[in-house]
MARBA-3410 file (N, C-alpha, C, O; in Angstrom, 1 decimal):
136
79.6,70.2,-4.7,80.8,69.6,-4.3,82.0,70.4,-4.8,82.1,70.8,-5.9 ~ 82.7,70.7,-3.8,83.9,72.0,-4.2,85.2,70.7,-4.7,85.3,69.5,-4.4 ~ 86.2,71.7,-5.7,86.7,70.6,-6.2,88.3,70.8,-5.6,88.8,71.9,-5.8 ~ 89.0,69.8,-4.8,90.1,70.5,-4.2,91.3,70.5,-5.5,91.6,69.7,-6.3 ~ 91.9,71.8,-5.3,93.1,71.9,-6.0,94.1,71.4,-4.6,94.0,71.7,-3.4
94.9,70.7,-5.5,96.5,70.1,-5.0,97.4,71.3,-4.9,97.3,72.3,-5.7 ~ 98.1,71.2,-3.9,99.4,72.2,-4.2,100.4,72.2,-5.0,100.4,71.5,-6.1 ~ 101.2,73.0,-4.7,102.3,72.9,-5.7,103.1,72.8,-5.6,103.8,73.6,-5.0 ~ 103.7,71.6,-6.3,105.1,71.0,-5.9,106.1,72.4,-5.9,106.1,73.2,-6.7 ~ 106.8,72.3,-4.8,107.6,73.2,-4.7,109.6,72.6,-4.9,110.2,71.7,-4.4
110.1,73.4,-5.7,111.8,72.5,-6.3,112.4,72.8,-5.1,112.2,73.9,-4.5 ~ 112.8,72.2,-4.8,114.1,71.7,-3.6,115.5,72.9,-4.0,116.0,73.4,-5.1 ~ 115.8,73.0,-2.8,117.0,74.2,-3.1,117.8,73.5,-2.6,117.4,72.6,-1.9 ~ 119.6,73.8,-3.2,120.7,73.2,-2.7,120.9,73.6,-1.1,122.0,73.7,-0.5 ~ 119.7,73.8,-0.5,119.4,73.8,1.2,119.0,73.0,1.7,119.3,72.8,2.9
117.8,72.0,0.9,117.3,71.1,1.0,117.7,69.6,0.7,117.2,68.6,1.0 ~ 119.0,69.7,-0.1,118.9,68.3,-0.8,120.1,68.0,-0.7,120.4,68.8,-1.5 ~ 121.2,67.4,-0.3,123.1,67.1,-0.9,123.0,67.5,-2.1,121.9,67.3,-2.6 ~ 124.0,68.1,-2.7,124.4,67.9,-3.8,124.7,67.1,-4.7,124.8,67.2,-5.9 ~ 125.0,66.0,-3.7,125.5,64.7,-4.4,124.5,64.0,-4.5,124.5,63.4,-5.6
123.2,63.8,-3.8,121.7,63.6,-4.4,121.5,64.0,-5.8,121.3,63.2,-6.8 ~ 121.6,65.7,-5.9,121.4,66.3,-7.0,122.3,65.9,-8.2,122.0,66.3,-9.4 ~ 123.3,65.1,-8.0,124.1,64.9,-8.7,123.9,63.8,-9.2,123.8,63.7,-10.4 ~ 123.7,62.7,-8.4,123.1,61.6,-9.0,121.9,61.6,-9.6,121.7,61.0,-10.7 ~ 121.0,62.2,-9.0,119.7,61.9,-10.4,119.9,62.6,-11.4,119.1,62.3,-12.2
120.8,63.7,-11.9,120.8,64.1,-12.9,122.0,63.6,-14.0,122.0,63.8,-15.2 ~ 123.2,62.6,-12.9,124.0,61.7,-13.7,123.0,60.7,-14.3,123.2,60.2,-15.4 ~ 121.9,60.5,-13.7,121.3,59.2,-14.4,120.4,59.6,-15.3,120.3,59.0,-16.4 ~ 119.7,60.7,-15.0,118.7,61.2,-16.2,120.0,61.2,-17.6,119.9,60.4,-18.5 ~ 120.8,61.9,-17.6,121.8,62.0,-18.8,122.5,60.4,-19.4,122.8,60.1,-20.6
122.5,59.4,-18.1,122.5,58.5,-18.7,121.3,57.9,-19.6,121.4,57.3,-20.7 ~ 120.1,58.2,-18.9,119.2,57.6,-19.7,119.0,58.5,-20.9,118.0,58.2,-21.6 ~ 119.5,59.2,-21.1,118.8,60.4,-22.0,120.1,59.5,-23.3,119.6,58.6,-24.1 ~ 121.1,59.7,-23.3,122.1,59.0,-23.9,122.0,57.5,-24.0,122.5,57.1,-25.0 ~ 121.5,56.5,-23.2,120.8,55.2,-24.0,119.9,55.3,-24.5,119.7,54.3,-25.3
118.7,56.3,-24.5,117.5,56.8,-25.4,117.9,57.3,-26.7,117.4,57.2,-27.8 ~ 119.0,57.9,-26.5,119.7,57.9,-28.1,120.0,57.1,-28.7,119.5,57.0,-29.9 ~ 120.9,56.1,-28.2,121.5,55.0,-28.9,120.5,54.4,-29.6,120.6,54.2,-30.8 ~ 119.1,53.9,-28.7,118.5,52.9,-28.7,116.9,53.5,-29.7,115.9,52.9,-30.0 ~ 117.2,55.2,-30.0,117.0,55.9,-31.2,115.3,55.6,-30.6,114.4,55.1,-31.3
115.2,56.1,-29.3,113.8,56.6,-28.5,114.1,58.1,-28.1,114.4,58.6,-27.0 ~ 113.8,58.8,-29.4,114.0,60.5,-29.5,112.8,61.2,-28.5,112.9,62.2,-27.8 ~ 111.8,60.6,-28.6,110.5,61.0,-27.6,111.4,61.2,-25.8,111.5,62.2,-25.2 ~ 111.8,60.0,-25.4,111.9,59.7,-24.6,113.0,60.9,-24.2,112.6,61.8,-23.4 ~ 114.5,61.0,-24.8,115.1,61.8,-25.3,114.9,63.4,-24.9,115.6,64.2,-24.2
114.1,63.6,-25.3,113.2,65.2,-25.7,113.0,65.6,-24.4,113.4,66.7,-23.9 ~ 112.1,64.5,-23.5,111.1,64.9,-22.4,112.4,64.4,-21.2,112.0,64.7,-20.1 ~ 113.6,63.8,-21.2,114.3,63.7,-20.1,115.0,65.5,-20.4,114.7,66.3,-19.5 ~ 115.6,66.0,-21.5,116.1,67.3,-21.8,115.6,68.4,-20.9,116.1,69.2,-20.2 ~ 113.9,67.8,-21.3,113.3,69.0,-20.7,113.0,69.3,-20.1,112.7,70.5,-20.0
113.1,68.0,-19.0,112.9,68.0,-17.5,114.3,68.5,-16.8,114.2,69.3,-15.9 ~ 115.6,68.1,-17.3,116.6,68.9,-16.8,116.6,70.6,-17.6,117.4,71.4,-17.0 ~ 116.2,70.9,-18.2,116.3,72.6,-18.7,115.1,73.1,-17.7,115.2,74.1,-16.9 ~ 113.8,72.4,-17.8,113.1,73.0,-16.5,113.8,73.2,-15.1,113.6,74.2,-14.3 ~ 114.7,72.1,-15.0,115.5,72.2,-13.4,116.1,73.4,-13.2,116.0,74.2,-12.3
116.9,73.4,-14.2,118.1,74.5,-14.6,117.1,76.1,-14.4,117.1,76.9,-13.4 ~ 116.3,76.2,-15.3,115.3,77.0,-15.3,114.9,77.4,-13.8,115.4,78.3,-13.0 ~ 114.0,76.9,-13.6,113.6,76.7,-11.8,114.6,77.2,-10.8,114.5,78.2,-10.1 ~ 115.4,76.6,-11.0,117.0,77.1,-9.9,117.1,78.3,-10.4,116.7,79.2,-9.6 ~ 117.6,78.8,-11.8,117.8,80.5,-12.0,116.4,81.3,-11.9,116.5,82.5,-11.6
115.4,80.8,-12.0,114.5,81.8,-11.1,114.4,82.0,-9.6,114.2,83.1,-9.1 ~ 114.5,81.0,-9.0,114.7,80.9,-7.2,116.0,81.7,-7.2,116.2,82.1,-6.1 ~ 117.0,82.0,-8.0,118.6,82.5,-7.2,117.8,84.0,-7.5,118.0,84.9,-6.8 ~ 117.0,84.0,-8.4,117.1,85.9,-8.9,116.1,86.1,-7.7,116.4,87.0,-6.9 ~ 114.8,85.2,-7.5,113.5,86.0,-7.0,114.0,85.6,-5.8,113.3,86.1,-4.9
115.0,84.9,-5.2,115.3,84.7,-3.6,113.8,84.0,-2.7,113.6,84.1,-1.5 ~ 113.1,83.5,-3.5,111.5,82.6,-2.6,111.8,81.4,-3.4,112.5,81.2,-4.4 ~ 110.8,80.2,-2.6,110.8,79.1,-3.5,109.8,79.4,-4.6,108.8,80.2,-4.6 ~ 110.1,78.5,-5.7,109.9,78.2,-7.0,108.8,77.0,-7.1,109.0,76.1,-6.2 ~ 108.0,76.8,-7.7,107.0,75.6,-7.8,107.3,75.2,-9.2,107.7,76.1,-9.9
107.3,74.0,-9.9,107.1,73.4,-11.0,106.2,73.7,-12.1,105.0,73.7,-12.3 ~ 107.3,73.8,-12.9,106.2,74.6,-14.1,106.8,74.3,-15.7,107.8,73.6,-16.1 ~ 106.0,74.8,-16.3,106.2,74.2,-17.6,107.6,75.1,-17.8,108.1,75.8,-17.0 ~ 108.4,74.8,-19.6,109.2,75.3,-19.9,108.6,76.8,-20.6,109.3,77.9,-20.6 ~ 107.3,76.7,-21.1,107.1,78.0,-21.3,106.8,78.7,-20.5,107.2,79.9,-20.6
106.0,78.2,-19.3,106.0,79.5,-18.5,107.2,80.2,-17.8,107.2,81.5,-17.8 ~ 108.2,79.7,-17.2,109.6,79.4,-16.6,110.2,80.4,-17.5,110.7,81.4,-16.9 ~ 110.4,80.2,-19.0,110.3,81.4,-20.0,110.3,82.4,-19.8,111.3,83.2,-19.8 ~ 108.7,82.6,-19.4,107.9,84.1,-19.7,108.4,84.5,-18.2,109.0,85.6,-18.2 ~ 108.1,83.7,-16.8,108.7,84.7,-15.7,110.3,85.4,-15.5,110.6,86.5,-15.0
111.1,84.2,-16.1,112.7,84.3,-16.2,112.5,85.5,-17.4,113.3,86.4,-17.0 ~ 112.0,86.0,-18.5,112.6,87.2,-19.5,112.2,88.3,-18.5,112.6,89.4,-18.9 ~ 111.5,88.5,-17.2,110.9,90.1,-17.2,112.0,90.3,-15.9,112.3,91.4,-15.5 ~ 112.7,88.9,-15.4,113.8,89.4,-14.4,115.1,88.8,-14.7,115.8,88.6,-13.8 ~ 115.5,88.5,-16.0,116.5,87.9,-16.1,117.6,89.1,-16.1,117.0,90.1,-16.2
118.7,89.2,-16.0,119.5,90.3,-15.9,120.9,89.6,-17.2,121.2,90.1,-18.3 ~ 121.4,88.7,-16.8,122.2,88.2,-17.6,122.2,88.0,-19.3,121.8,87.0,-19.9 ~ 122.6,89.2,-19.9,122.6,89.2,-21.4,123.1,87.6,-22.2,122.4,87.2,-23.2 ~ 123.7,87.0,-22.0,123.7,85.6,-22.4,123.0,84.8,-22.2,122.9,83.9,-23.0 ~ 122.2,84.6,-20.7,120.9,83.9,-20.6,119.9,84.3,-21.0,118.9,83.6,-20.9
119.8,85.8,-21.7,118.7,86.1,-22.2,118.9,85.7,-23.7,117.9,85.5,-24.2 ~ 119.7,85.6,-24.1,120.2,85.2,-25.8,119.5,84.1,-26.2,118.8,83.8,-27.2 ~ 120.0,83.3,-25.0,120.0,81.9,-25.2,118.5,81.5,-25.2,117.9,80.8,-26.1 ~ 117.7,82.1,-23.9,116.1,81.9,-23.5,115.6,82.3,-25.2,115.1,81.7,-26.2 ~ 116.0,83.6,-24.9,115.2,84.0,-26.7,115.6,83.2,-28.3,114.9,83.2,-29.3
116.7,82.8,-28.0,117.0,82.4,-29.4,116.7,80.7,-29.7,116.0,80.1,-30.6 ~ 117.5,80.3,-28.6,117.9,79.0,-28.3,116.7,77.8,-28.0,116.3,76.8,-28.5 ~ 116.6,78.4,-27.1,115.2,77.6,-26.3,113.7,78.0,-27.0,112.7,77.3,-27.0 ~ 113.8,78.9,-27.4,112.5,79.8,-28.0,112.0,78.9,-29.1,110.8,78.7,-29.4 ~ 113.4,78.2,-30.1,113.1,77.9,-30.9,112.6,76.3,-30.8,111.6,75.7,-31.2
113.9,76.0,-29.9,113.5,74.7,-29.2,112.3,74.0,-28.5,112.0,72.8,-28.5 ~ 111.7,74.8,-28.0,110.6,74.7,-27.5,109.3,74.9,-28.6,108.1,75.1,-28.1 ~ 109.5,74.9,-29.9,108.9,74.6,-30.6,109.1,73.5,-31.6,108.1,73.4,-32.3 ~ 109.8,72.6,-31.8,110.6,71.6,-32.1,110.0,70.5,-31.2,109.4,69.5,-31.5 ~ 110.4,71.0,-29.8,109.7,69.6,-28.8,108.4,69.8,-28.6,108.1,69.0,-27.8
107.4,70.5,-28.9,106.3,70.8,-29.2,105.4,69.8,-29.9,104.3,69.2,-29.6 ~ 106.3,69.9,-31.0,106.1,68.5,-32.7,106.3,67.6,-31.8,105.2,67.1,-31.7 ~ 107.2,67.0,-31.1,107.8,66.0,-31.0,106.8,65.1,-30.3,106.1,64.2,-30.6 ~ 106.9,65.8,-29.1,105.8,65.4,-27.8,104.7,65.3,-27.8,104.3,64.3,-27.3 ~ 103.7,66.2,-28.5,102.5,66.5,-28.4,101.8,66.1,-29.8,100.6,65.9,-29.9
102.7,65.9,-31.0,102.2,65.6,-32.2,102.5,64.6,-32.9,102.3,64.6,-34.1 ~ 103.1,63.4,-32.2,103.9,62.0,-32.5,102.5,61.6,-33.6,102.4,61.5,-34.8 ~ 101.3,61.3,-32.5,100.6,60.6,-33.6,99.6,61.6,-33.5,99.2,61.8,-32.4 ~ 99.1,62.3,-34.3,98.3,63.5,-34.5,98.7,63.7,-36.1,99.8,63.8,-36.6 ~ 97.1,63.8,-36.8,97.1,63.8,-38.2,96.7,64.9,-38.3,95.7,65.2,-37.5
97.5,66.3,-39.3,96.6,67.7,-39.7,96.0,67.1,-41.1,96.5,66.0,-41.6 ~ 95.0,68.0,-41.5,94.1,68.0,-42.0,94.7,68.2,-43.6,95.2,69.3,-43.7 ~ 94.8,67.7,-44.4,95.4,67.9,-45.7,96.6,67.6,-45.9,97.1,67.7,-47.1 ~ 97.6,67.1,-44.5,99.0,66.3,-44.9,99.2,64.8,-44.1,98.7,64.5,-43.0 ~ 100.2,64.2,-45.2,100.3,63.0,-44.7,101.4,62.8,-43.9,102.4,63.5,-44.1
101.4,62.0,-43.1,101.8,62.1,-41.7,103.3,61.0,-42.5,102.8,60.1,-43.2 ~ 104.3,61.0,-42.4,105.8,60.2,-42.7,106.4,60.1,-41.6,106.9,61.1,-41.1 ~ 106.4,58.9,-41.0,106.8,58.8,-39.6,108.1,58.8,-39.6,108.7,59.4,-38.8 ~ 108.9,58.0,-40.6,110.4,57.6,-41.1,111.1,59.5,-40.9,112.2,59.6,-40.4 ~ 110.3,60.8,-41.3,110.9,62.2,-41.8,110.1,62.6,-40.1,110.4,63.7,-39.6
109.2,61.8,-39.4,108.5,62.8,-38.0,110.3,61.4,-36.6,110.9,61.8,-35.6 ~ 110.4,60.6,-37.1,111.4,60.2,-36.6,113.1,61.3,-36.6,113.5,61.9,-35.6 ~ 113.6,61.1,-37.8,114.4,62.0,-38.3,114.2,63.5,-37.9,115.3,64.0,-37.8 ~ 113.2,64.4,-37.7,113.2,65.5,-37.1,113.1,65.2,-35.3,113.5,66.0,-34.5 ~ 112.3,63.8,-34.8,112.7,63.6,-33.4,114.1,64.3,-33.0,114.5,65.4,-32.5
114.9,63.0,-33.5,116.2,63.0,-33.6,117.1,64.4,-33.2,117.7,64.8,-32.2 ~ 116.9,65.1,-34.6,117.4,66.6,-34.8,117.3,67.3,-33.2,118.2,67.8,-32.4 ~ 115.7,67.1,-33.0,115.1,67.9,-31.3,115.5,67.4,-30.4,115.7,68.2,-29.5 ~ 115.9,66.1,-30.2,116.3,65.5,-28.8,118.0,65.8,-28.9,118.5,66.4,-28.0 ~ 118.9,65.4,-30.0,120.0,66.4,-30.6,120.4,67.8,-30.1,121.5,68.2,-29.8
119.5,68.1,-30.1,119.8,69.8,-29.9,119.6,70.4,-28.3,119.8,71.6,-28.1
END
């Protein structure tokens, strides 16, 4: 039995969509991302961020490579955006900024409830560093 692979969602270009579409789900993602603060749901927080830095991401690879773009993680988006990025401040930022960040929402997302082997897990200090990550 052959196993079918799905395609790949391909991101919508400001050819495809209004702007004012684009405008609205991303007014609302920020709203929710900003009542996920208040309401001190840092997880939630982290993974709306990251879904708009992927966006952002996605779009500056489709302007440089001029083809559509398919949906992808923030690391890979990374690794294709450093070998064509041209822009010395988007590269600052990819390398310094996000590099680090994307290690931070790492913890956050992937390691909420996950015990390592010889430490105890303080949810009150794994909260408090949410925070910090969805923050930044």
């Amino acid at each position: 039995m052959a196993i079918q692979m799905s395609k790949p969602k391909i991101r919508a270009t400001i050819l495809d969509i209004l702007g004012k579409e684009r405008y609205k789900i991303i007014r609302a993602a920020m709203n929710r991302y900003n009542t996920a603060i208040e309401h001190r749901f840092y997880l939630e927080a982290t993974a709306l961020i990251e879904s708009l830095i992927c966006d952002r991401l996605e779009s500056r690879l489709g302007e440089l490579t001029k083809s559509p773009v398919s949906f992808d993680t923030i690391g890979e988006l990374l690794k294709k955006l450093r070998t064509i990025e041209t822009d010395g401040v988007l590269i600052e930022i990819m390398n310094k900024q996000l590099n680090s960040w994307c290690g931070e929402r790492n913890k956050v997302i992937h390691q909420a409830a996950k015990f390592e082997l010889g430490k105890k897990k303080d949810w009150d200090l794994f909260i408090k560093e949410s925070k910090t990550t969805a923050l930044e």
